[in-house]
Backbone as a printed PyTorch tensor [residue, N CA C, xyz], in Angstrom:
tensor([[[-17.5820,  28.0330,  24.6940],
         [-17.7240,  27.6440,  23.3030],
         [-16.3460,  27.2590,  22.7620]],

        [[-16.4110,  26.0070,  22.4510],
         [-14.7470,  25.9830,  21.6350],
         [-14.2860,  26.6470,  20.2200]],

        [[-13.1050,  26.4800,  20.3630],
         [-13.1160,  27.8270,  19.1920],
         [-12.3380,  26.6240,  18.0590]],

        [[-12.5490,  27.4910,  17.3580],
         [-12.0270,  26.5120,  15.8720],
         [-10.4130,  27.2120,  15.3890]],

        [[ -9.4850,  25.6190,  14.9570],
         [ -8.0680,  26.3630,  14.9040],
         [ -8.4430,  26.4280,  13.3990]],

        [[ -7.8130,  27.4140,  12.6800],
         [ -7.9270,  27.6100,  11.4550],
         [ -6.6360,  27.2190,  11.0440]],

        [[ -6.3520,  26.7930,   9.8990],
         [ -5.1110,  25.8400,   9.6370],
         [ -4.4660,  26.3770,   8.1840]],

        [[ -3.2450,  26.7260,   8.0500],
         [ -2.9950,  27.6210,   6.8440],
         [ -2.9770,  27.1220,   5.9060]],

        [[ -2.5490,  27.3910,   4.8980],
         [ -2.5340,  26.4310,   3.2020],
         [ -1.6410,  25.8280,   3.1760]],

        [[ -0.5530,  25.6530,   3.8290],
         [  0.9950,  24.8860,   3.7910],
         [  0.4040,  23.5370,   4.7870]],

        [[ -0.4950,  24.0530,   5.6870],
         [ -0.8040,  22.2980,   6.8790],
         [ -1.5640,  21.9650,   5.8480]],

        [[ -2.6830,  22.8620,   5.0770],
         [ -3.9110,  21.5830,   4.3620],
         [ -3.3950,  20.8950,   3.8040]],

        [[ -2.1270,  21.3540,   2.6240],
         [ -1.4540,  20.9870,   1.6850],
         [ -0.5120,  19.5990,   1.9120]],

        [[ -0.2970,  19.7220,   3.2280],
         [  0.7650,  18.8140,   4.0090],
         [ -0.3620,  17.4790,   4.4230]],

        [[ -1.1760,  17.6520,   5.0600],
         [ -2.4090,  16.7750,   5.4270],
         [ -2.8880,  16.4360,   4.1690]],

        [[ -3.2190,  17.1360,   3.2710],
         [ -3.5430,  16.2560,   1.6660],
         [ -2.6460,  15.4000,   1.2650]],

        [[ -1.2950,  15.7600,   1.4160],
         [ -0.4910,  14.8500,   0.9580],
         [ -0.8930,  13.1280,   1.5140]],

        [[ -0.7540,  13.2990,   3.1090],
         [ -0.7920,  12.3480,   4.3730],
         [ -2.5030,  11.4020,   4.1640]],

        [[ -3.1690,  12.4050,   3.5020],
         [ -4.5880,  11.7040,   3.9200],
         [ -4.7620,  11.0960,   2.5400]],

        [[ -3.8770,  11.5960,   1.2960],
         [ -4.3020,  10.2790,   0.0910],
         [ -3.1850,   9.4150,   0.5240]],

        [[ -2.0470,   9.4160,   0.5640],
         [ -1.4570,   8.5830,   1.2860],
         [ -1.8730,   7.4740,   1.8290]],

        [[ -2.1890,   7.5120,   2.4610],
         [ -3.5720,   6.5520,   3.5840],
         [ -4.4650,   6.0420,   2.5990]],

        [[ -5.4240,   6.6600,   1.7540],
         [ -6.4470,   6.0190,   1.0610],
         [ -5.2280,   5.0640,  -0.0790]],

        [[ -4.3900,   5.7980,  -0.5510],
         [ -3.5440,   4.5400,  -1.1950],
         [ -2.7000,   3.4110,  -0.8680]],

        [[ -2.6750,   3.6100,   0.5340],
         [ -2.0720,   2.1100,   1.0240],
         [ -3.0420,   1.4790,   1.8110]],

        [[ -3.9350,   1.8250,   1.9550],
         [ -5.2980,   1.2170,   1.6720],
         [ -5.6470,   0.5060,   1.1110]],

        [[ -6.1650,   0.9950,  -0.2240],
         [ -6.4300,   0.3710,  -1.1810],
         [ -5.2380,  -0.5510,  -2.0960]],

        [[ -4.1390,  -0.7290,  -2.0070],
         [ -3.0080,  -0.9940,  -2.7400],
         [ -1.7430,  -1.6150,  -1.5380]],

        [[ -2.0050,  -1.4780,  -0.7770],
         [ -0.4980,  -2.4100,  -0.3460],
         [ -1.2160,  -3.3890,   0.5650]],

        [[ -0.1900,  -4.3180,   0.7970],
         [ -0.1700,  -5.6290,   1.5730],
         [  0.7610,  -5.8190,   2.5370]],

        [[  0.9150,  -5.6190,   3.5220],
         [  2.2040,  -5.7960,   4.8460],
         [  3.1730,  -4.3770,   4.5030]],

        [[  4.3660,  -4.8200,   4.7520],
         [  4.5000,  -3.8190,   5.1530],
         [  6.1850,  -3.6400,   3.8320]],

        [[  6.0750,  -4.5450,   3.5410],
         [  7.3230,  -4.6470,   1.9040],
         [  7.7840,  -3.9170,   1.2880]],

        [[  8.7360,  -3.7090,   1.0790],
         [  8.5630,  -2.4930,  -0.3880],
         [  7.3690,  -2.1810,  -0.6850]],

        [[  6.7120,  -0.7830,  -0.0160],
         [  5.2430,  -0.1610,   0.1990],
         [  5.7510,   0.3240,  -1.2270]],

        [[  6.8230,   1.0900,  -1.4960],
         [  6.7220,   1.7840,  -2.7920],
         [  6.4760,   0.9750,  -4.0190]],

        [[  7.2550,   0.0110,  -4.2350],
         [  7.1280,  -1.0960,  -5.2910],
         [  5.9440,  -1.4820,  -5.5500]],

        [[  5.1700,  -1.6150,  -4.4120],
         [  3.9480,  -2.4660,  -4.4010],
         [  2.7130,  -1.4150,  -5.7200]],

        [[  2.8780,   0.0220,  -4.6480],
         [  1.8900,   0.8740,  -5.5990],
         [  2.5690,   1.4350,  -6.6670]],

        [[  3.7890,   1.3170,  -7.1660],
         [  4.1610,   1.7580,  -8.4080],
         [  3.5100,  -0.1690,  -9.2170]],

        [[  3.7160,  -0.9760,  -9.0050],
         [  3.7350,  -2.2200,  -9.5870],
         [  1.7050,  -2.4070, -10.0450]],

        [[  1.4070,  -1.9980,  -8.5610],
         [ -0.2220,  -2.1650,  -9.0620],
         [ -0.7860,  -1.2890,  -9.6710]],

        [[ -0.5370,  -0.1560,  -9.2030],
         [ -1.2780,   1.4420, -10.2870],
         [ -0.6790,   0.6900, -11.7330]],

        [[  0.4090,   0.2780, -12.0680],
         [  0.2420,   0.1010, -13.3930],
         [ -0.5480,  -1.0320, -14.0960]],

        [[ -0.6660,  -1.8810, -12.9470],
         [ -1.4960,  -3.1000, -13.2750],
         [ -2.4510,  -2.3780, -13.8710]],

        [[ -3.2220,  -1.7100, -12.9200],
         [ -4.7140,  -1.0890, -13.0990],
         [ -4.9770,  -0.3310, -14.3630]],

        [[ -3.8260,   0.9540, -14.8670],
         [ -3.7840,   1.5180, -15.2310],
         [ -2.9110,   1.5430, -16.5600]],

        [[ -2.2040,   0.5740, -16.6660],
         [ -1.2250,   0.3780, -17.7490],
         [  0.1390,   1.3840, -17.4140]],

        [[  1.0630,   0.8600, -17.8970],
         [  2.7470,   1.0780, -18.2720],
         [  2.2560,   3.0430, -18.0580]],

        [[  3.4170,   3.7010, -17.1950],
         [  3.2870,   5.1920, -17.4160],
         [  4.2310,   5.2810, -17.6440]],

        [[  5.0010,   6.3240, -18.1780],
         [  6.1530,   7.2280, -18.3470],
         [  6.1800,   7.8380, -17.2310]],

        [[  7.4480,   7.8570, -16.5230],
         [  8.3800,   8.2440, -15.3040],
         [  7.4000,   8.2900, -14.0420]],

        [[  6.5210,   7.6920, -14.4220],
         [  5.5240,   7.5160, -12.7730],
         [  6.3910,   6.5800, -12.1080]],

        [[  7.4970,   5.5360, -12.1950],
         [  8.2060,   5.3450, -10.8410],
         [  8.7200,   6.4020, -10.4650]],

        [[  9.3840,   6.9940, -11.3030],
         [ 10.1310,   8.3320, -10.2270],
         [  9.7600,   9.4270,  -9.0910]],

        [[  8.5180,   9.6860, -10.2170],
         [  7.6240,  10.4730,  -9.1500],
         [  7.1300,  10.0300,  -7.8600]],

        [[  6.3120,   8.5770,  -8.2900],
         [  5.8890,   7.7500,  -7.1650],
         [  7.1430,   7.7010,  -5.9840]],

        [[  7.9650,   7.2470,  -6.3190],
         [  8.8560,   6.8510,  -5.2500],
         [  9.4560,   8.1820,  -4.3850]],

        [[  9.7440,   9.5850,  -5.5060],
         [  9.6920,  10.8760,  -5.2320],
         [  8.7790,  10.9840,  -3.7110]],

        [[  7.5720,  11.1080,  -4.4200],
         [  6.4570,  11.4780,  -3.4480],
         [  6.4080,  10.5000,  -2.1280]],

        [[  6.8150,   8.7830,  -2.0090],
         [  6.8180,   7.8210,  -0.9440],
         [  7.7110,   8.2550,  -0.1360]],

        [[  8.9210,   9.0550,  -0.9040],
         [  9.9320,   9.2000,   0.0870],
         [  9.6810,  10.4500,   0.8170]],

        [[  8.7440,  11.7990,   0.3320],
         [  8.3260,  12.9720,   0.9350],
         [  7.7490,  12.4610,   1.9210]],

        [[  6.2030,  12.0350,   1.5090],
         [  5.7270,  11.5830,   2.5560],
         [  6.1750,  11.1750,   3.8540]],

        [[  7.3110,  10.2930,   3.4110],
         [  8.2270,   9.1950,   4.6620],
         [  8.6820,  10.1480,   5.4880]],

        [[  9.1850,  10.8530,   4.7680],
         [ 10.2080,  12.1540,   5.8120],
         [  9.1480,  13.2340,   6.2620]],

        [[  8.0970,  13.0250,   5.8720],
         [  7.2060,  14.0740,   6.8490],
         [  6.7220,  13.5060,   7.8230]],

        [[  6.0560,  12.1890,   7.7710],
         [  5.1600,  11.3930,   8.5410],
         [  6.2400,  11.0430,   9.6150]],

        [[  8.0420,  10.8330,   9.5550],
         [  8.4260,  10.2410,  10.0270],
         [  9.3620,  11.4420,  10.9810]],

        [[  9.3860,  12.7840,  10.4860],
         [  9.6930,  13.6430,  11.3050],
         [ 11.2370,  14.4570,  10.5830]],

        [[ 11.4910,  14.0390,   9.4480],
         [ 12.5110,  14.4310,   8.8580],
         [ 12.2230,  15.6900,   8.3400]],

        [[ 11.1550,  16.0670,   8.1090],
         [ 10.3310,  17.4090,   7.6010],
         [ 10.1010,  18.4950,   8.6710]],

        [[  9.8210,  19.7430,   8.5490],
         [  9.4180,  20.4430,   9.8420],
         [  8.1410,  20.3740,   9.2040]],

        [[  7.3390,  19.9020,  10.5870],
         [  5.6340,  20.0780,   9.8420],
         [  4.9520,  21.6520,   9.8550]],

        [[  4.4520,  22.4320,   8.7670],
         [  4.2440,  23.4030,   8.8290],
         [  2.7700,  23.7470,   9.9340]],

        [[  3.3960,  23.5010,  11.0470],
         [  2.0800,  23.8980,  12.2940],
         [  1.5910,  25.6390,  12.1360]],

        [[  0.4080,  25.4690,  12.8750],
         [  0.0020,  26.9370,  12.9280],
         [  0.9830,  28.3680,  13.1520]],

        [[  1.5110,  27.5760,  14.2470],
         [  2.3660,  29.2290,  14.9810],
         [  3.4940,  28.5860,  13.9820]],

        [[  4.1830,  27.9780,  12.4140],
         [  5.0550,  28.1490,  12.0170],
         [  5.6600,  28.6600,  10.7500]],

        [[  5.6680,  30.4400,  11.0250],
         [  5.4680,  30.5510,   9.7340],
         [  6.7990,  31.0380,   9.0750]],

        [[  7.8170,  30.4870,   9.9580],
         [  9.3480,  30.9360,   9.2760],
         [  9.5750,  29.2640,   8.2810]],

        [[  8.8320,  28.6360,   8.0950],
         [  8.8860,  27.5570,   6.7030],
         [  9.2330,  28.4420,   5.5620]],

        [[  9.8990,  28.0040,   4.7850],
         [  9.5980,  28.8030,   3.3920],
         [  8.6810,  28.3030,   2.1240]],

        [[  8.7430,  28.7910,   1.3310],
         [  7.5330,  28.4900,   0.5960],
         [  8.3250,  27.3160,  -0.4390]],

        [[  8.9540,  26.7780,  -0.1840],
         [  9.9500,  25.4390,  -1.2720],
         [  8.8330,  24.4070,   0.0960]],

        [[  8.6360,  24.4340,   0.8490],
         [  7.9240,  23.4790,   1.2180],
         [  6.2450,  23.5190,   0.7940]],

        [[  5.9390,  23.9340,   0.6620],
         [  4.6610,  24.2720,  -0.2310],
         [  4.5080,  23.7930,  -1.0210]],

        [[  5.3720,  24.2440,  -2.3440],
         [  5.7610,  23.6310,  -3.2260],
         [  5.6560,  22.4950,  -3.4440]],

        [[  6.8960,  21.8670,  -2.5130],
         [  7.2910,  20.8530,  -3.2300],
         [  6.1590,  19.5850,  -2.1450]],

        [[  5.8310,  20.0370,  -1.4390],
         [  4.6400,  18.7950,  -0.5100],
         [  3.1760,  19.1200,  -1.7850]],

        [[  2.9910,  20.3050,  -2.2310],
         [  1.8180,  20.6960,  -3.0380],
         [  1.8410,  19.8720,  -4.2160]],

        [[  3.1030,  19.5910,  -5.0570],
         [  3.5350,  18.9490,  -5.7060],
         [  2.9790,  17.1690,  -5.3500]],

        [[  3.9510,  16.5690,  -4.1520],
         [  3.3580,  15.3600,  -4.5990],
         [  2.0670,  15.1980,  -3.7400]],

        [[  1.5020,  15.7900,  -2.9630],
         [ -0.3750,  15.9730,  -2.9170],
         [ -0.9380,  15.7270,  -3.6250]],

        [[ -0.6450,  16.5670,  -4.6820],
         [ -1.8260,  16.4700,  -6.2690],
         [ -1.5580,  15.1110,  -6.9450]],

        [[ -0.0030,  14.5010,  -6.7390],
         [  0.2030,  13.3010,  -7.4890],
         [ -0.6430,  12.6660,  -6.7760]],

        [[ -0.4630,  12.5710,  -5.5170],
         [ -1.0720,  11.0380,  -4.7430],
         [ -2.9090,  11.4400,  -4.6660]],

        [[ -3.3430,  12.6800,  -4.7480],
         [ -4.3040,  12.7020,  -4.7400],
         [ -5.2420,  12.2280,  -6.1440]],

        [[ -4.3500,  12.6600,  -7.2140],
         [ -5.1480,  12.2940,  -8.0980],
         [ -4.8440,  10.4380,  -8.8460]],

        [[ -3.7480,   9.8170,  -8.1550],
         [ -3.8280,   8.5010,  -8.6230],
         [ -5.1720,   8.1140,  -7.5390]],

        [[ -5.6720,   8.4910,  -6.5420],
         [ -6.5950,   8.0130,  -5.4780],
         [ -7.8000,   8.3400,  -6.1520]],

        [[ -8.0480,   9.6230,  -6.8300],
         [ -9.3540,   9.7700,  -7.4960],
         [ -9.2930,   9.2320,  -8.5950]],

        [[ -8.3590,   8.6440,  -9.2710],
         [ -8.4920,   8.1480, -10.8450],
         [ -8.2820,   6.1170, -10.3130]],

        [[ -8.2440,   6.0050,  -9.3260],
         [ -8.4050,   4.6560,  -8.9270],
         [ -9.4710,   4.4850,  -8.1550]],

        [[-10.2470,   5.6720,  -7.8450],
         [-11.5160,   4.8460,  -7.1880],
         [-12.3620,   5.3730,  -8.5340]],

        [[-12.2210,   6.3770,  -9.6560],
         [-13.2870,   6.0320, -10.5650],
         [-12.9630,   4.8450, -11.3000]],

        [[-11.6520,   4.0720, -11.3250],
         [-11.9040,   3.0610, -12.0890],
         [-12.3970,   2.0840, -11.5910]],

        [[-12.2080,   2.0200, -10.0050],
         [-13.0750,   0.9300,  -9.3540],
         [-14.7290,   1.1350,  -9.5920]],

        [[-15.2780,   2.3600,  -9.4290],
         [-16.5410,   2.3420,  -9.9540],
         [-16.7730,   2.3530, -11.4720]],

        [[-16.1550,   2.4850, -11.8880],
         [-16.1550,   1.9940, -13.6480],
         [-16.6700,   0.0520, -13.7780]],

        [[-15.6710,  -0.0490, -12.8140],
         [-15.6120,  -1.7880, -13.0780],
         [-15.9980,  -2.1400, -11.9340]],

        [[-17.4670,  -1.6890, -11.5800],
         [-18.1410,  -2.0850, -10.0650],
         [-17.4280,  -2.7210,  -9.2110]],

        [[-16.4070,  -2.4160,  -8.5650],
         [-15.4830,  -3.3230,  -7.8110],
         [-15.4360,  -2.2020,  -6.3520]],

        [[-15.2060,  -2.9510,  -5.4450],
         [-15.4160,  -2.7620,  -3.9250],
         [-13.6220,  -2.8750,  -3.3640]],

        [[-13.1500,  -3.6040,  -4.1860],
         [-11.5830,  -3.6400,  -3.5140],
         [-10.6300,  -4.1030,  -4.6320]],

        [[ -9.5980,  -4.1780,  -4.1260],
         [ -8.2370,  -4.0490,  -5.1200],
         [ -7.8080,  -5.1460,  -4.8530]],

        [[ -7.9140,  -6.5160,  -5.6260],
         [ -7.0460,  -7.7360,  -4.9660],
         [ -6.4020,  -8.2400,  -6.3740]],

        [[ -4.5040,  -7.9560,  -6.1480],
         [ -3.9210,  -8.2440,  -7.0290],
         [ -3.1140,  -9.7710,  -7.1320]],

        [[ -2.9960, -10.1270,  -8.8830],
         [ -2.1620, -11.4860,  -8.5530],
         [ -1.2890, -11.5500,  -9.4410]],

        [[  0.0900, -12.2540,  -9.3120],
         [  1.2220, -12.7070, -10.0240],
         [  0.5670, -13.7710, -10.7740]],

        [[  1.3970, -13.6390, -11.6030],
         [  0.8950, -14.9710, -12.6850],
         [  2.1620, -15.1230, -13.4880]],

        [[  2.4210, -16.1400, -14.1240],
         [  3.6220, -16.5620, -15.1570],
         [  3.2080, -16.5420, -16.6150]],

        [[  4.2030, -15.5890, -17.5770],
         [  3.2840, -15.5930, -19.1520],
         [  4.6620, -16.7890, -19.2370]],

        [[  3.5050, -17.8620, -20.2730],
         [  4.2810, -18.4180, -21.1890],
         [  4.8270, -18.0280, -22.4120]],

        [[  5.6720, -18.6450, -23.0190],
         [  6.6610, -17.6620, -23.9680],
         [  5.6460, -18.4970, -24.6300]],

        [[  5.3350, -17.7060, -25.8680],
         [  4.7370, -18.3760, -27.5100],
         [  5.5460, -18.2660, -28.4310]],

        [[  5.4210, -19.9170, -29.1310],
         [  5.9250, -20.5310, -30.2290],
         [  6.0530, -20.3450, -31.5570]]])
């Protein structure tokens, strides 16, 4: 019978971060560009002008980066000399990226829409 690994609150927390992550460059980026720019530039499209959501955003792109990319110690099962500032601070931008992912797919079902396709445009100055 295989047995099931049970996974502590510091990996879920770490994998929440990683798995909205994913649903937001998903839904929101295009190649591979300034990934951060792209979803600080469109969440506001969608959502209008925020107060200090670049900081955070870019905050949280750069956590992510350094976890996904190995700059982080990933909190594995057998590792429990982590301290709890990693908890924290991955718990921290989790909830950010998780909840721009749930407040962008209810607005996609708000405005029956299936996908995210953004465009530049030029305002003319008025006279």
């Amino acid at each position: 019978m295989p047995q099931l690994l049970v996974m502590s609150g510091r990996e879920v927390v770490a994998l929440d971060l990683v798995w909205s992550m994913i649903g937001l460059e998903a839904l929101y980026e295009k190649g591979n560009a300034d990934i951060t720019s792209q979803l600080v530039e469109k969440t506001q499209a969608l959502f209008g002008p925020q107060a200090d959501f670049k900081k955070d955003v870019r905050r949280m792109y750069d956590y992510r980066s350094r976890l996904v990319h190995g700059d982080l110690d990933f909190p594995g099962h057998f590792f429990e000399y982590l301290d709890e500032g990693f908890s924290e601070e991955s718990g921290r931008y989790a909830a950010i990226a998780s909840a721009i992912l749930v407040a962008t797919l209810q607005e996609m079902c708000l405005r029956g829409i299936y996908s995210l396709e953004f465009k530049y445009s030029l305002s003319e100055p008025t006279q």
